[in-house]
Biopython code that builds the backbone (N, CA, C, O; Angstrom):
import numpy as np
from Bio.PDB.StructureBuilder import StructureBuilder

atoms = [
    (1, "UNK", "N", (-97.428, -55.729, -88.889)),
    (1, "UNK", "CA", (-97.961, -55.453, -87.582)),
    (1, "UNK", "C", (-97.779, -53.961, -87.299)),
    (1, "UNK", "O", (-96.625, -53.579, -87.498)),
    (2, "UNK", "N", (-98.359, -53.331, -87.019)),
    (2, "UNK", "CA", (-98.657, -51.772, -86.283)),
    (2, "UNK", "C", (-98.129, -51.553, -85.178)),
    (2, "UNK", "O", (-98.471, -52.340, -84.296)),
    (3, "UNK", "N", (-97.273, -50.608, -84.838)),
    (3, "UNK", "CA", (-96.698, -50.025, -83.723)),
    (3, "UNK", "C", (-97.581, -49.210, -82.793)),
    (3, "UNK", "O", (-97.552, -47.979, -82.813)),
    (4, "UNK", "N", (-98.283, -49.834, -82.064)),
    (4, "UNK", "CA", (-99.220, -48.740, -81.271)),
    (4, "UNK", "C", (-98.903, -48.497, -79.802)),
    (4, "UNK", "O", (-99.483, -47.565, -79.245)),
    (5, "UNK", "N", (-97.663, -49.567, -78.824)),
    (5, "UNK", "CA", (-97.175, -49.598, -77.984)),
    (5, "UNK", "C", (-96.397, -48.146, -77.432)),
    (5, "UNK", "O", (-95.528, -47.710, -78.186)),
    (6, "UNK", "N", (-96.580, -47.629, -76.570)),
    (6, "UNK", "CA", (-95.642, -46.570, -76.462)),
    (6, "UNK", "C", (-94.964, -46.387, -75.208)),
    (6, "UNK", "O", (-95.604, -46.549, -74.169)),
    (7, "UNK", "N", (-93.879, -46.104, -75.176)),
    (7, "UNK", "CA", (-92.600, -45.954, -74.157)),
    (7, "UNK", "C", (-92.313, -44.888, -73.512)),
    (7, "UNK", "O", (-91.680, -44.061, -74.169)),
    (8, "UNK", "N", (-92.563, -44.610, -72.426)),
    (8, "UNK", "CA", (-92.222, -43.135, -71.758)),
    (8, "UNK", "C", (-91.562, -43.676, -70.856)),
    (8, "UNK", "O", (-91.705, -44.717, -70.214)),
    (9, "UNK", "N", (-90.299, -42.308, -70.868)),
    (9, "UNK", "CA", (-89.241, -42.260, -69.591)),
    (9, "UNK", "C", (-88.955, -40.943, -69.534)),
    (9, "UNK", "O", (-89.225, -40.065, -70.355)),
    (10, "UNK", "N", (-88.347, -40.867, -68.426)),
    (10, "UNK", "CA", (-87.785, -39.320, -67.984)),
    (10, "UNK", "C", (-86.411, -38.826, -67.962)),
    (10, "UNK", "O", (-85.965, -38.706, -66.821)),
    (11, "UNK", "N", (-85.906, -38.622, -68.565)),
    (11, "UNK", "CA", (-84.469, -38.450, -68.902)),
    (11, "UNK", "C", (-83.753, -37.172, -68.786)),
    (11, "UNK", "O", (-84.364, -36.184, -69.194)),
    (12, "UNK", "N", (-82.268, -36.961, -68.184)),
    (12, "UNK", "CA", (-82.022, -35.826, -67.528)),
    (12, "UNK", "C", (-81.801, -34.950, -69.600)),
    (12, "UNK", "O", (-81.675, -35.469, -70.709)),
    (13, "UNK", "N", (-81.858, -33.654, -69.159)),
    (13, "UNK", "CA", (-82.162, -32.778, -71.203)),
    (13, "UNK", "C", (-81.036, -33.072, -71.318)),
    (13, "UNK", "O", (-80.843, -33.781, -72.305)),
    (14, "UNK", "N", (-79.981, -32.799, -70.618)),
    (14, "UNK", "CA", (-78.404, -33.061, -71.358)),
    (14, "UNK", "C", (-77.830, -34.363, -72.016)),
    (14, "UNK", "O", (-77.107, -34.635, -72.974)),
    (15, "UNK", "N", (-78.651, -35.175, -70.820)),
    (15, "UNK", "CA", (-78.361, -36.438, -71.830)),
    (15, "UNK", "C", (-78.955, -37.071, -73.145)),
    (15, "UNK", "O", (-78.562, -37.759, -74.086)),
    (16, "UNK", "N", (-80.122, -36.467, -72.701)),
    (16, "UNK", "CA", (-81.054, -36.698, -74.069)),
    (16, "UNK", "C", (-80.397, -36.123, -75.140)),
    (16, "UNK", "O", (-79.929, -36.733, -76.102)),
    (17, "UNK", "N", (-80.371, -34.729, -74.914)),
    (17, "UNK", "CA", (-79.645, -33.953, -76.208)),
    (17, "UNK", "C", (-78.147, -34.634, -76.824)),
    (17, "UNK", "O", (-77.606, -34.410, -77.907)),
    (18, "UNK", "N", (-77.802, -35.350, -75.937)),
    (18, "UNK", "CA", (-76.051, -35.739, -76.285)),
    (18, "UNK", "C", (-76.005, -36.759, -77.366)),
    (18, "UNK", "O", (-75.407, -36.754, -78.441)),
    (19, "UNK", "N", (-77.028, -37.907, -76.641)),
    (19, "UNK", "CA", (-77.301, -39.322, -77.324)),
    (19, "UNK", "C", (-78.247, -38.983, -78.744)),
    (19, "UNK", "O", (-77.878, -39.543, -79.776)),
    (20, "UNK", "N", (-79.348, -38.157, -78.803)),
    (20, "UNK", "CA", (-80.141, -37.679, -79.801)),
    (20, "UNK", "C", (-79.143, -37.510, -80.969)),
    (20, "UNK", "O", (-79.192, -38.162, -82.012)),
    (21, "UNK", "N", (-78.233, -36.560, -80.673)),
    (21, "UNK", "CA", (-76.882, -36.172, -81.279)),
    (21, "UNK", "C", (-76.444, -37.454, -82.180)),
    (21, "UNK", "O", (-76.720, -37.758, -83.341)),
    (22, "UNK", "N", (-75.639, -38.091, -81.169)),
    (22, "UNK", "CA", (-75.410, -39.695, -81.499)),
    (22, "UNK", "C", (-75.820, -40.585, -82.440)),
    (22, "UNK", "O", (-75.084, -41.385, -83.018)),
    (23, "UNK", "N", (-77.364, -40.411, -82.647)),
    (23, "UNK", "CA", (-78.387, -41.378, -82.916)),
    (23, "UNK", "C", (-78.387, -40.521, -84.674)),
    (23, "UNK", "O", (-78.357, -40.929, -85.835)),
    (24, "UNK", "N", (-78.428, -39.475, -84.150)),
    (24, "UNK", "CA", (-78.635, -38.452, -85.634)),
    (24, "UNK", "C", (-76.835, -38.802, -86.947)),
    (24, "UNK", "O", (-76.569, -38.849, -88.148)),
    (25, "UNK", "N", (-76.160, -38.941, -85.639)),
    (25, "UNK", "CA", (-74.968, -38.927, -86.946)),
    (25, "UNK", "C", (-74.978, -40.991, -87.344)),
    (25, "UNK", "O", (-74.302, -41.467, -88.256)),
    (26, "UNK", "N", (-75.650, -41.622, -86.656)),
    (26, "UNK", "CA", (-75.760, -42.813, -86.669)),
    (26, "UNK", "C", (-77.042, -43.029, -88.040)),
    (26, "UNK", "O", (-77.255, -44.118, -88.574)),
    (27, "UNK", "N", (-77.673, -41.897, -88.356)),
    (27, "UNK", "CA", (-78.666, -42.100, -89.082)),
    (27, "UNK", "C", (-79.937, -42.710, -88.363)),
    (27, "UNK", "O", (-80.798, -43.323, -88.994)),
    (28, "UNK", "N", (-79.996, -42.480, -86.882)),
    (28, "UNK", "CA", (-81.399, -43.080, -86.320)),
    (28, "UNK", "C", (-82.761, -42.211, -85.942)),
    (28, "UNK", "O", (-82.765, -41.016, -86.234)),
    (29, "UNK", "N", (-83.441, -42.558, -85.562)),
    (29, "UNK", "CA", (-84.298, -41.758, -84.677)),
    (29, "UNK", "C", (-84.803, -42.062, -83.550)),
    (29, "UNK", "O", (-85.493, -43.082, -83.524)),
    (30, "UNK", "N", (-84.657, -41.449, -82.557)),
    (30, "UNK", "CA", (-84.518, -41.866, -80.987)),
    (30, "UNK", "C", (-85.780, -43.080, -80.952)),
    (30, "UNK", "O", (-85.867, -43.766, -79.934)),
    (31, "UNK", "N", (-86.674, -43.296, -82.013)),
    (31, "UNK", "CA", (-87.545, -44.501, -81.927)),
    (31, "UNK", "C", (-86.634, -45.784, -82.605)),
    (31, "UNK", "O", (-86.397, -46.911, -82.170)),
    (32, "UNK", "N", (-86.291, -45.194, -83.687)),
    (32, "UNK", "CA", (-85.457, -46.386, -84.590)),
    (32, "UNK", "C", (-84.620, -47.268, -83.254)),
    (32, "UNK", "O", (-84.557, -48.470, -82.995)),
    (33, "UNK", "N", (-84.028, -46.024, -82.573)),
    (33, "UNK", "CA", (-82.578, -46.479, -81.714)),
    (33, "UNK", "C", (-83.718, -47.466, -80.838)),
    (33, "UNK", "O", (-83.535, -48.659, -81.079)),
    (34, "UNK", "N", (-84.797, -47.210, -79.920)),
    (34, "UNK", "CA", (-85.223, -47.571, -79.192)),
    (34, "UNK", "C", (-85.636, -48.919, -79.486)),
    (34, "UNK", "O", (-85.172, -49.732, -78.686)),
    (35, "UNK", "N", (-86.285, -49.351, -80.289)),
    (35, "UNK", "CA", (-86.690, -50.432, -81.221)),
    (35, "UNK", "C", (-85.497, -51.398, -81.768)),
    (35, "UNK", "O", (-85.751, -52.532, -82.176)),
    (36, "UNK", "N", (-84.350, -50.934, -81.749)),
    (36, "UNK", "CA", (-83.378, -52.017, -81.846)),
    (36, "UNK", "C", (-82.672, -52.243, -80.421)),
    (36, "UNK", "O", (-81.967, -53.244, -80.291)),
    (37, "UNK", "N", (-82.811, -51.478, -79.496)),
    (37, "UNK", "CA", (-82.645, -51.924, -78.326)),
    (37, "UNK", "C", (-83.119, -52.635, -77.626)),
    (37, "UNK", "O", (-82.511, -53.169, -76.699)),
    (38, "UNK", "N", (-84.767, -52.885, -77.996)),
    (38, "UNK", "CA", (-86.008, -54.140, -77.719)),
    (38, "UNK", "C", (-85.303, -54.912, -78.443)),
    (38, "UNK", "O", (-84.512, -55.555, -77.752)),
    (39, "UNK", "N", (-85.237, -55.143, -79.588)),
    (39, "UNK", "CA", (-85.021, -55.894, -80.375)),
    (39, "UNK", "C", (-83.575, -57.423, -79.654)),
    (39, "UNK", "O", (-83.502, -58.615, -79.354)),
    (40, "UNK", "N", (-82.643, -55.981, -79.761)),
    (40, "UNK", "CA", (-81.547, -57.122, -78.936)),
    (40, "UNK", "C", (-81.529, -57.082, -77.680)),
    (40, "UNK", "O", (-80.480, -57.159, -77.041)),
    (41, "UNK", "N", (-82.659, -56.959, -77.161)),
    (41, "UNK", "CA", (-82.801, -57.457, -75.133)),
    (41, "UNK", "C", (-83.353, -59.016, -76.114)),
    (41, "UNK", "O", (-82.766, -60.059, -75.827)),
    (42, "UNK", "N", (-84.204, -59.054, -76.965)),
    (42, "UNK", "CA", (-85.254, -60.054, -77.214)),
    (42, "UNK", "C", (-84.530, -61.109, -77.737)),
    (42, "UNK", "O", (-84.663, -62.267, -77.343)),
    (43, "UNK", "N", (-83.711, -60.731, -78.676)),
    (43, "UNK", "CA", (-82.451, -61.684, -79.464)),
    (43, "UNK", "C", (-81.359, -62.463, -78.273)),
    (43, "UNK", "O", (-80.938, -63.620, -78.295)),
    (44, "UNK", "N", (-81.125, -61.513, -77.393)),
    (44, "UNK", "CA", (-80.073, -61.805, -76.496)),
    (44, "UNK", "C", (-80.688, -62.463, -75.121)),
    (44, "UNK", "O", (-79.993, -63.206, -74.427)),
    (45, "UNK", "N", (-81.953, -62.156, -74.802)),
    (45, "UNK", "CA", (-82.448, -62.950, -73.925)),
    (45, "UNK", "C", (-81.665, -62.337, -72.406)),
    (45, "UNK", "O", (-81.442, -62.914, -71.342)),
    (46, "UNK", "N", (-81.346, -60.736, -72.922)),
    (46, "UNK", "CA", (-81.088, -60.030, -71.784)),
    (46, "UNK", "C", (-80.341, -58.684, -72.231)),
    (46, "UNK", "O", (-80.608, -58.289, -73.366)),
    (47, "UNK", "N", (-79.479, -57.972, -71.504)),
    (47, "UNK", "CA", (-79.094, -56.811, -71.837)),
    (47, "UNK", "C", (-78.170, -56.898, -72.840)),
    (47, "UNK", "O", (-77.154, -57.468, -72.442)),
    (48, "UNK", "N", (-78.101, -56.404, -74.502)),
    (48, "UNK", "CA", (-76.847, -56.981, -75.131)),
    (48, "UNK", "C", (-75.926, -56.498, -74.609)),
    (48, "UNK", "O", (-75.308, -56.138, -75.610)),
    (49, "UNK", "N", (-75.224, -56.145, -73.635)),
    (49, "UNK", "CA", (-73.773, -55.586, -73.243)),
    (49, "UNK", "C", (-73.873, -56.144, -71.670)),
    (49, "UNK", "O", (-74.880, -56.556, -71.095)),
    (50, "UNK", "N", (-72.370, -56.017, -71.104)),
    (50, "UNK", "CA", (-72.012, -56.058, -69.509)),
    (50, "UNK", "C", (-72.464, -55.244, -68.814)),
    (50, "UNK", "O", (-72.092, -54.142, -69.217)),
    (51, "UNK", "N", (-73.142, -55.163, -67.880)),
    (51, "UNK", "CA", (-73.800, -54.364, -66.536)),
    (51, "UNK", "C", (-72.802, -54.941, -65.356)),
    (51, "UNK", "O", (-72.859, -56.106, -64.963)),
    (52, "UNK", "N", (-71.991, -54.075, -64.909)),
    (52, "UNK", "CA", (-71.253, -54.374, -63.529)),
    (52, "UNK", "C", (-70.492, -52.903, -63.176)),
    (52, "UNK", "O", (-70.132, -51.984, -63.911)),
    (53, "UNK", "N", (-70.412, -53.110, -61.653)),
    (53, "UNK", "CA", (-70.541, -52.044, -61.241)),
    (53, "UNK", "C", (-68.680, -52.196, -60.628)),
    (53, "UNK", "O", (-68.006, -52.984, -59.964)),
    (54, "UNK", "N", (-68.470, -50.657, -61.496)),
    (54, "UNK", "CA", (-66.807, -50.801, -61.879)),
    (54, "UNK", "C", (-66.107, -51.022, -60.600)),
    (54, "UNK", "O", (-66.656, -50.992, -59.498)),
    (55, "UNK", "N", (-64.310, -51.342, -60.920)),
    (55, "UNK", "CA", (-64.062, -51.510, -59.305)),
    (55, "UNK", "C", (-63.610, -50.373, -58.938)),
    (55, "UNK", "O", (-63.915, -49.257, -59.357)),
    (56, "UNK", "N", (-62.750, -50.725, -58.011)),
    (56, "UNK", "CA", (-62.229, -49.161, -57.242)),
    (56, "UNK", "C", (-61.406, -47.884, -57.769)),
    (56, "UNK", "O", (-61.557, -46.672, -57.614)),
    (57, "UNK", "N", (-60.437, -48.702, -58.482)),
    (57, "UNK", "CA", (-59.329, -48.428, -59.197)),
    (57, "UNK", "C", (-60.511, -47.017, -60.578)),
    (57, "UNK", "O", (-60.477, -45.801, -60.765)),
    (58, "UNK", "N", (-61.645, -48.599, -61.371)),
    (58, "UNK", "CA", (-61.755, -47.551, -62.418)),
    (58, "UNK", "C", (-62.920, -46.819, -61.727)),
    (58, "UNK", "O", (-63.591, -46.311, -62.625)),
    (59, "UNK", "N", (-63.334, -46.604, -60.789)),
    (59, "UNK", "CA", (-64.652, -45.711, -60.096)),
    (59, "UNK", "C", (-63.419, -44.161, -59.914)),
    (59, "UNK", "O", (-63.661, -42.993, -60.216)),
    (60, "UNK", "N", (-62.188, -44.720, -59.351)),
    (60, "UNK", "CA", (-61.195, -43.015, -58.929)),
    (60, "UNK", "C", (-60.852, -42.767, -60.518)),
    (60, "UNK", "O", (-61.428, -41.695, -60.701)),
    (61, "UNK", "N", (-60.399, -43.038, -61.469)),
    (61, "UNK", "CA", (-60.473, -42.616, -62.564)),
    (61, "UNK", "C", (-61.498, -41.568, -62.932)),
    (61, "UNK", "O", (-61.398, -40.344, -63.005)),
    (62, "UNK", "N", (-62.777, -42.603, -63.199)),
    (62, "UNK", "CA", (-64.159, -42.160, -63.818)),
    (62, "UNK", "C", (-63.925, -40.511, -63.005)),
    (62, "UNK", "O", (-63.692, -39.480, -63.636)),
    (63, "UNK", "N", (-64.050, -40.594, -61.569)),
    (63, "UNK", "CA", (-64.240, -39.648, -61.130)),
    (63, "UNK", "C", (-63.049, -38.443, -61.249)),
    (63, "UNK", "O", (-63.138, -37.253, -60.947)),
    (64, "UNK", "N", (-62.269, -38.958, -61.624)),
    (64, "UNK", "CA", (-61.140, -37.946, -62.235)),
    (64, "UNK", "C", (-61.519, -37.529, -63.488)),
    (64, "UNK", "O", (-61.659, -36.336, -63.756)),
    (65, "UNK", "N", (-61.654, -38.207, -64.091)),
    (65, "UNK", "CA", (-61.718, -37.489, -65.687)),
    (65, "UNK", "C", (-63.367, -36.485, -65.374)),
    (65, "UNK", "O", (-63.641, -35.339, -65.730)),
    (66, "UNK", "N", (-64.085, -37.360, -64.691)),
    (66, "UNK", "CA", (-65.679, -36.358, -64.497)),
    (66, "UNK", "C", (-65.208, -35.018, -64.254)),
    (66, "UNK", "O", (-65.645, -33.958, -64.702)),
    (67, "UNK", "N", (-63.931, -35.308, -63.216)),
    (67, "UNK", "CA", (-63.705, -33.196, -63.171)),
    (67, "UNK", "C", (-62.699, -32.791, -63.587)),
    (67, "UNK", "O", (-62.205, -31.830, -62.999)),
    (68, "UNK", "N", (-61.985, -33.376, -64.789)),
    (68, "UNK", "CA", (-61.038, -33.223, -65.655)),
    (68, "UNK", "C", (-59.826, -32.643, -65.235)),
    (68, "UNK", "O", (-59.212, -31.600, -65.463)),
    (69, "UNK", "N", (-59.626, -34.021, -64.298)),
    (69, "UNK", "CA", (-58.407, -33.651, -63.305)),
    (69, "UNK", "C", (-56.956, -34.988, -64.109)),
    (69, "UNK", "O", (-57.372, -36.011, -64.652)),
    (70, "UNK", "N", (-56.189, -34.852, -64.070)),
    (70, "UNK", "CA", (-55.304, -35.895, -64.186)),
    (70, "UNK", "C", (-55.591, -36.191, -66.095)),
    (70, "UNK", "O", (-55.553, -37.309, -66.608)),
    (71, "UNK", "N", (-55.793, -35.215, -66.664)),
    (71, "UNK", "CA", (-56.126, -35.699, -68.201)),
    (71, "UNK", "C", (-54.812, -35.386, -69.172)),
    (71, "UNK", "O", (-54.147, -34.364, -69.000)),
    (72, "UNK", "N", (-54.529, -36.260, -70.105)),
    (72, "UNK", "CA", (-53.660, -35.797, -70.667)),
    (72, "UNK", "C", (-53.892, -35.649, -72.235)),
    (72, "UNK", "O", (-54.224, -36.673, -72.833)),
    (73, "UNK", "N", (-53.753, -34.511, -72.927)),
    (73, "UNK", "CA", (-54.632, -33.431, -73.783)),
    (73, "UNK", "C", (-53.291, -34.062, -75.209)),
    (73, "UNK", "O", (-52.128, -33.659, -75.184)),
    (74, "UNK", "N", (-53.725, -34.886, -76.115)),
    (74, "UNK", "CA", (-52.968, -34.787, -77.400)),
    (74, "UNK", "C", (-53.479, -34.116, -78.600)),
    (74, "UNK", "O", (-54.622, -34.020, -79.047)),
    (75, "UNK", "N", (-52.639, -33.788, -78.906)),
    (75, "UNK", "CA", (-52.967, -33.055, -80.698)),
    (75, "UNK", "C", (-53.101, -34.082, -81.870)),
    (75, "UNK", "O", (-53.766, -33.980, -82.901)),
    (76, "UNK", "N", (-52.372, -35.003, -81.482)),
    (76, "UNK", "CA", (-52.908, -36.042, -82.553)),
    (76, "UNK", "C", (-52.385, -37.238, -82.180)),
    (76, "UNK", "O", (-51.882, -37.541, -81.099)),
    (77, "UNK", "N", (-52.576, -38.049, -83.384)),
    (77, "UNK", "CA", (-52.180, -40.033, -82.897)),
    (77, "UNK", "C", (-50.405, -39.984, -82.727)),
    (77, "UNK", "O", (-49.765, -40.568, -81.853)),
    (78, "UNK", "N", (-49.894, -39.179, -83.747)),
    (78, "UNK", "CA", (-48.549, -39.436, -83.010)),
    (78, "UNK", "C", (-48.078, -38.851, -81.717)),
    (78, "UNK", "O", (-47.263, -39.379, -80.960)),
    (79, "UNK", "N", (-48.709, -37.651, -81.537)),
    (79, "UNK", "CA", (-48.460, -37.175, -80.021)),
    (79, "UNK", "C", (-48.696, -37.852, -79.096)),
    (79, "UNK", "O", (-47.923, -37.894, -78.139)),
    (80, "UNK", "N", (-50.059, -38.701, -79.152)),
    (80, "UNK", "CA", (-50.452, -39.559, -78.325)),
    (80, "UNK", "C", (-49.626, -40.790, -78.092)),
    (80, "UNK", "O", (-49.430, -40.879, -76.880)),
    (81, "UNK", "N", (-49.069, -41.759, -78.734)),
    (81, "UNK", "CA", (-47.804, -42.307, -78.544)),
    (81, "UNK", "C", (-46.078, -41.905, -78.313)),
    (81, "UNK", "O", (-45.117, -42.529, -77.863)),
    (82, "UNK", "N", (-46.218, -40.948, -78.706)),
    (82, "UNK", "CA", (-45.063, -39.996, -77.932)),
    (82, "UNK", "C", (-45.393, -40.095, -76.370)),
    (82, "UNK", "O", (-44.543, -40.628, -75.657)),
    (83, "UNK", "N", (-46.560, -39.622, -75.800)),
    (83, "UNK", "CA", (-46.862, -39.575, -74.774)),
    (83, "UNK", "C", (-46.909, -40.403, -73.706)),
    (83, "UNK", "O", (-46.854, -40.318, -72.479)),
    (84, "UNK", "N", (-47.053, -41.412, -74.727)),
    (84, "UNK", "CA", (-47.173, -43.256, -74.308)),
    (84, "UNK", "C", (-45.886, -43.741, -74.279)),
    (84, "UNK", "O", (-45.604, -44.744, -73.623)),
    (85, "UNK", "N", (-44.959, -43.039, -75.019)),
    (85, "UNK", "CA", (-43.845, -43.805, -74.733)),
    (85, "UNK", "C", (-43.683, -44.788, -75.479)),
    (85, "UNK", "O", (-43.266, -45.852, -75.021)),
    (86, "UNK", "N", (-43.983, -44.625, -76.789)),
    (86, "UNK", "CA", (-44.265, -45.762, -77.871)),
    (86, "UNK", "C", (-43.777, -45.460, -79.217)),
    (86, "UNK", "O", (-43.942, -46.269, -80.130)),
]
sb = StructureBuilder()
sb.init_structure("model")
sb.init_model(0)
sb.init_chain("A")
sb.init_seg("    ")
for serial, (resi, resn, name, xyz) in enumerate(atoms, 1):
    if name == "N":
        sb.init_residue(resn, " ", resi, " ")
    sb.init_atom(name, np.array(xyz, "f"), 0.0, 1.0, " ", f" {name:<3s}", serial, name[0])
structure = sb.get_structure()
């Protein structure tokens, strides 16, 4: 069957460029990616992942790390459990 269907959206450049990124070290191409994302809405008989809208707790996070406030910066996996207390 022939692909003649085509998909337009408007997407902010930064994000495009980020995920493009993504897709490239994934070995895809922003069509490949797109086409398996039809694919498993169609398999799954809806979105393959959770859609919910976070609670309070992780919305003040999100918005902490967005302005890279409260972050804590390791050098590596053992620092990072040092840090943890582990």
């Amino acid at each position: 069957m022939t692909k003649t269907a085509t998909v337009r959206a408007r997407i902010k450049p930064d994000l495009k460029t980020k995920v493009e990124h993504i897709f490239q070290k994934l070995g895809l191409t922003t069509t490949e990616a797109i086409n398996l994302f039809y694919k498993q809405v169609e398999l799954q008989q809806g979105l393959p992942f959770e859609v919910k809208i976070p609670n309070m707790t992780t919305q003040k996070i999100l918005e902490k790390t967005d302005q890279e406030e409260e972050l804590i910066h390791c050098d590596n996996l053992e620092n990072m459990f040092e840090q943890l207390g582990m």
